[in-house]
C-alpha angles and dihedrals in degrees: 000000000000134000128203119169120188121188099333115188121182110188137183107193102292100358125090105208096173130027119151115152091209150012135168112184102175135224111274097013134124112228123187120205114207132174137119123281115296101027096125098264106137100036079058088055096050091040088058093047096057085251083118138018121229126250095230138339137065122281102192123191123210138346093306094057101231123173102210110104111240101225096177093056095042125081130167131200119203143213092260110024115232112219137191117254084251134084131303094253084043090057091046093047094046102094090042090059087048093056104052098260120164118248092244095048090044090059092047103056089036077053092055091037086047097053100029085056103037096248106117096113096043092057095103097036119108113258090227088066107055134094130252097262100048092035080059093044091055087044088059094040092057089045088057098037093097092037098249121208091217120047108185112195120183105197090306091174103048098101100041134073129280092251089052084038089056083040096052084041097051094057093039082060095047088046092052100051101026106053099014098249113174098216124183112189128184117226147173097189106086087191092064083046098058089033101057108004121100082197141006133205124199122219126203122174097338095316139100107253103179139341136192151106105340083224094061105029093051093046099028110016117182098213120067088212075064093042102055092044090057090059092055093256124164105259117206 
């Protein structure tokens, strides 16, 4: 799915919290989203995923531009998943209930998520007992269940350990370039960015400071603003 965002402004009162004149994130690409804390990142991400609405401006979906926001092909993971009081395959399985799948068609794709994510002896474990990582991956699994066009992450890999983070990575890749899934996902770690990102944007104080091949921005970027964050400098 495509994104185009023209002259998007998020305010609260007096503060302006978002404001980026455009934004093209393409079909089928991988955008990573980087900035200090506080640069409007996430609000971009929940405005994108219909959670917010945006102050001014126009947020436009596919090739046909609409401006109705396409619930049913959006899904979003978070920082720290959030996770029915069930079991693991019955999260997994959720949106596909809510959907109208078959039974039979239901099992088989919790079966896929289950073994491509390592999950298969967890299914019938309770969500509230697992740990981080495999609480994230379920959360991932069950994203990815009804094949979204859309797939939001806000730094889902922030709280679990490096094996479970090349684990997550690895099936954020296969998604991308198996099924097409335009994915955006926020991070502070510039070396998933480099590792798994087709492009990058960096966001300051609500605005786009600078977007471009993830290859080129994270190793020359042409901003110093850029620059210094990429040093790992304090940004005002």
């Amino acid at each position: 799915m495509k994104i185009k965002i023209e002259n998007i402004k998020k305010t609260y009162g007096e503060r302006t919290v978002l404001d980026i004149e455009e934004l093209s994130v393409e079909e089928g690409s991988l955008l990573g989203v980087i900035g200090p804390n506080g640069a409007g990142k996430s609000t971009l991400l929940n405005i994108i995923a219909g959670i917010e609405r945006q102050t001014e401006g126009k947020l436009y979906y596919g090739e046909n531009r609409s401006e109705t926001i396409p619930y049913r092909e959006i899904t979003m993971v978070f920082q720290s998943p959030y996770l029915l009081h069930t079991t693991a395959e019955k999260n997994i399985a959720y949106p596909l209930k809510l959907r109208g799948w078959q039974d039979a068609a239901i099992n088989k794709r919790v079966e896929e998520l289950t073994e491509e994510l390592g999950l298969v002896r967890l299914r019938k474990q309770k969500a509230w007992t697992l740990s981080s990582g495999e609480m994230q991956k379920v959360a991932l699994a069950r994203a990815l269940s009804f094949r979204p066009k859309l797939l939001l992450l806000d730094e889902p890999t922030a709280n679990i350990d490096p094996a479970t983070t090349g684990e997550l990575e690895r099936m954020m890749t296969k998604i991308n370039e198996r099924e097409g899934t335009t994915i955006i996902i926020i991070t502070h770690n510039l070396s998933q960015a480099k590792r798994i990102c087709q492009n990058t944007a960096l966001l300051h104080n609500g605005k786009l400071v600078e977007e471009g091949p993830a290859s080129v921005l994270l190793k020359q970027p042409k901003d110093p603003i850029t620059q210094a964050f990429i040093n790992g400098e304090l940004l005002i």
